[in-house]
C-alpha positions in Angstrom: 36.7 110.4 14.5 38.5 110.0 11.0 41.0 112.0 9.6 41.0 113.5 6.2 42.3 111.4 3.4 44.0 114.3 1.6 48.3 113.8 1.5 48.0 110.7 3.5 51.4 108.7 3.5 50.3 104.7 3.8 52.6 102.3 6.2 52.3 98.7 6.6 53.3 97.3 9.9 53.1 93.9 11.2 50.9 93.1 7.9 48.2 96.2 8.5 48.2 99.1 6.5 48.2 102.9 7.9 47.7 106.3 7.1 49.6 109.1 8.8 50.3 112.8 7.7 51.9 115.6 8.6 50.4 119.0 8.3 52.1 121.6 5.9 51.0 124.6 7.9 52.4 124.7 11.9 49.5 124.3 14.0 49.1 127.1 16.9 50.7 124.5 19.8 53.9 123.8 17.5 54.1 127.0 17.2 54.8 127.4 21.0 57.1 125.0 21.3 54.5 122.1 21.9 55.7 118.8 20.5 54.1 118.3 17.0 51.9 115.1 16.7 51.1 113.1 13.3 47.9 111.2 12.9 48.0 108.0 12.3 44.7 105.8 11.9 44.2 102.3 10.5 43.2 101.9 6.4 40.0 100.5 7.7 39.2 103.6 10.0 38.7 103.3 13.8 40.7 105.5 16.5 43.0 107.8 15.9 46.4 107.8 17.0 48.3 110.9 17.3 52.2 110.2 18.2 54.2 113.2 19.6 57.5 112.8 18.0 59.5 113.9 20.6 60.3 117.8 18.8 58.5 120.4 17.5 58.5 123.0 14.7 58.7 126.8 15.3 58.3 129.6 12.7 60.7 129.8 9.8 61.5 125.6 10.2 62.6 122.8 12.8 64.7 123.9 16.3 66.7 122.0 19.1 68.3 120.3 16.2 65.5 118.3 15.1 65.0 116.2 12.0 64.3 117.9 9.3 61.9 115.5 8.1 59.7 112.5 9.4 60.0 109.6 7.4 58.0 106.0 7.7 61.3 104.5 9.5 60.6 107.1 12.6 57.1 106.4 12.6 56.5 102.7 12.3 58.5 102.1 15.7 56.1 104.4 17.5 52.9 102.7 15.5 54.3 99.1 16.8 55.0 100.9 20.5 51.2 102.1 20.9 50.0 98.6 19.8 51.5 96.9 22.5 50.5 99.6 24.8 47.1 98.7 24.1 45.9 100.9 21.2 43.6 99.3 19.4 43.5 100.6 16.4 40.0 99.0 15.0 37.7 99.7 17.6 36.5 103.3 17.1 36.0 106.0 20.0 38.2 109.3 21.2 41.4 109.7 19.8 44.3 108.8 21.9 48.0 110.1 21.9 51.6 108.5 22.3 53.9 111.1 24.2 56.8 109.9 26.4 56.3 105.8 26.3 52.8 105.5 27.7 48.9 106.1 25.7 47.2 109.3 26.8 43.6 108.9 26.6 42.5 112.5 27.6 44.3 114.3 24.7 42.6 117.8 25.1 44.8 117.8 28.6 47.7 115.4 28.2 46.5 113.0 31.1 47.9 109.7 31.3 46.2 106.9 32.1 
């Protein structure tokens, strides 16, 4: 699975480079309150990694007092977390998730391992 190139951000941690994005339009589940997941997958390709960040967006902007913007600084401690976790980033196969300190494999249901 690869993720479109288009408004990619790039972030280099522990010497590899990234590409993470966050969608201009609120997808349906952030709309409902769902926590709102960026993308992140290595330069090179391989799997994806989606990180929940822990709050979500609702229509007209952010709620529960959330940021009101993700920058690289909030994201790179969450790359570095899924690494040791175990995500290996350049091996391909099924997208995983990072949600509440522990790799989901089964993302379509939010089962941990």
């Amino acid at each position: 699975m690869a993720i479109s190139l288009k408004g990619m951000r790039k972030i280099t941690v522990n010497g590899e480079v990234f590409l993470w994005k966050i969608r201009k339009k609120i997808s349906h589940n952030e709309a409902h309150n769902e926590d709102q997941a960026i993308p992140v997958q290595h330069i090179s390709g391989g799997q994806v990694l989606f990180i929940s960040v822990g709050f979500t967006r609702a229509y007209g902007g952010y709620i529960n007092e959330s940021p009101e913007s993700v920058t690289p600084e909030m994201i790179r401690p969450l790359i570095e977390q899924a690494i040791q976790l175990g995500w290996n980033y350049q091996e391909s196969g099924n997208a995983i998730r990072l949600t509440h300190d522990s790799l989901v494999r089964d993302t379509k249901y939010g089962l941990p391992d």
